[in-house]
N, C-alpha and C positions, 0 to 999 in steps of 0.2 A: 304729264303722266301718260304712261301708254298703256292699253290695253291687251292683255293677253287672254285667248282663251284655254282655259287647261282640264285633264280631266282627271277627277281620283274617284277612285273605283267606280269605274263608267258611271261619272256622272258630270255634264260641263259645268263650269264656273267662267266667268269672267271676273279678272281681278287686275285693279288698276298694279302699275309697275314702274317707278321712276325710271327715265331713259336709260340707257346703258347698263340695268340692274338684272337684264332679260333672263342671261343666263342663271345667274344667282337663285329666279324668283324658280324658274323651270325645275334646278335641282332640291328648290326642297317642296316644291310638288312632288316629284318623284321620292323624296324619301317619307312624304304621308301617306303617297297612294298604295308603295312598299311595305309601310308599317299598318295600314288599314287595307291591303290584301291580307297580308297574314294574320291577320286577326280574323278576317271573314275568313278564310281558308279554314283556319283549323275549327269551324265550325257549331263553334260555342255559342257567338253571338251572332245577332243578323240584326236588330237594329242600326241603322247608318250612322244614329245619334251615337249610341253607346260605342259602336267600332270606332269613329272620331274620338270621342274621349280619353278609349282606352290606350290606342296610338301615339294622342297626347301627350302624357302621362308615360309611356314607355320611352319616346324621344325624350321628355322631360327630364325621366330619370337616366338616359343617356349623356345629358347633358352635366346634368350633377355629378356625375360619376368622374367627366372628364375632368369639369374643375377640381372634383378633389383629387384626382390626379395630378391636375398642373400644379395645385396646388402643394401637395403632399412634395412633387420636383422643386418646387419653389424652396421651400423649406431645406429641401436634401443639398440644395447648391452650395460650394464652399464660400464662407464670405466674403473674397475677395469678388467672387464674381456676383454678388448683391447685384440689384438693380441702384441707381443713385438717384437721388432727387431731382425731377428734370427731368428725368431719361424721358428715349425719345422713342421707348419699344413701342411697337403694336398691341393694341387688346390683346389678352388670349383669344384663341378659335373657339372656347367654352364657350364664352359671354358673346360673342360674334352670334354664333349658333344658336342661344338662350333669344336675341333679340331678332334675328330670323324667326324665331321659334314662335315669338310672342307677334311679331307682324303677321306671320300667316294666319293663327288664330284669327286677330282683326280681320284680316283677308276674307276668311269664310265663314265669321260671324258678319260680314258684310253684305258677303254674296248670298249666305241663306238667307238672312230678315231674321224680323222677330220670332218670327216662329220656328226657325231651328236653331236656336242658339250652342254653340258647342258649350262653354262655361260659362 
């Protein structure tokens, strides 16, 4: 495991990172530190806790939106082109995303401690 230091909204973290997963881990730093700028930006909130949550929660439902996206194409496909039993496709990028989503949680419920738990 290697260690990266990163920063969301100027604050560092250290968070461990399976080898070769570097870039992976970097860009969805940047899409919490993105979605918890703009939540501190527009003003509303200022707690770090609640900005973290809310951002959560907005990628979350990013998330969900897509699969039912894929999913709503899935359905729309004609049936010749079904997937088969076996097939050898890839995850959707939803569920790829969703467990990115749920590692980082772990990530910076690891790097805060007990006492700033995100969920």
């Amino acid at each position: 495991m290697k260690q990266i230091e990163v920063q969301i909204l100027q604050q560092s973290y250290l968070l461990s990172c399976p080898e070769g997963h570097e870039s992976r881990l970097l860009e969805a730093v940047e899409r919490v530190d993105t979605a918890m700028t703009r939540i501190r930006d527009a003003g509303k909130v200022r707690s770090r806790e609640r900005i973290a949550v809310l951002a959560a929660l907005n990628l979350a439902f990013d998330i969900a939106d897509r699969e039912a996206a894929d999913l709503a194409a899935e359905r729309a496909q004609p049936a010749g082109h079904a997937h088969t039993i076996g097939s050898t496709s890839q995850p959707s990028d939803a569920s790829t995303d969703d467990q990115q989503l749920q590692a980082l949680v772990r990530r910076l419920d690891d790097a805060l401690g007990e006492d700033g738990r995100l969920l």
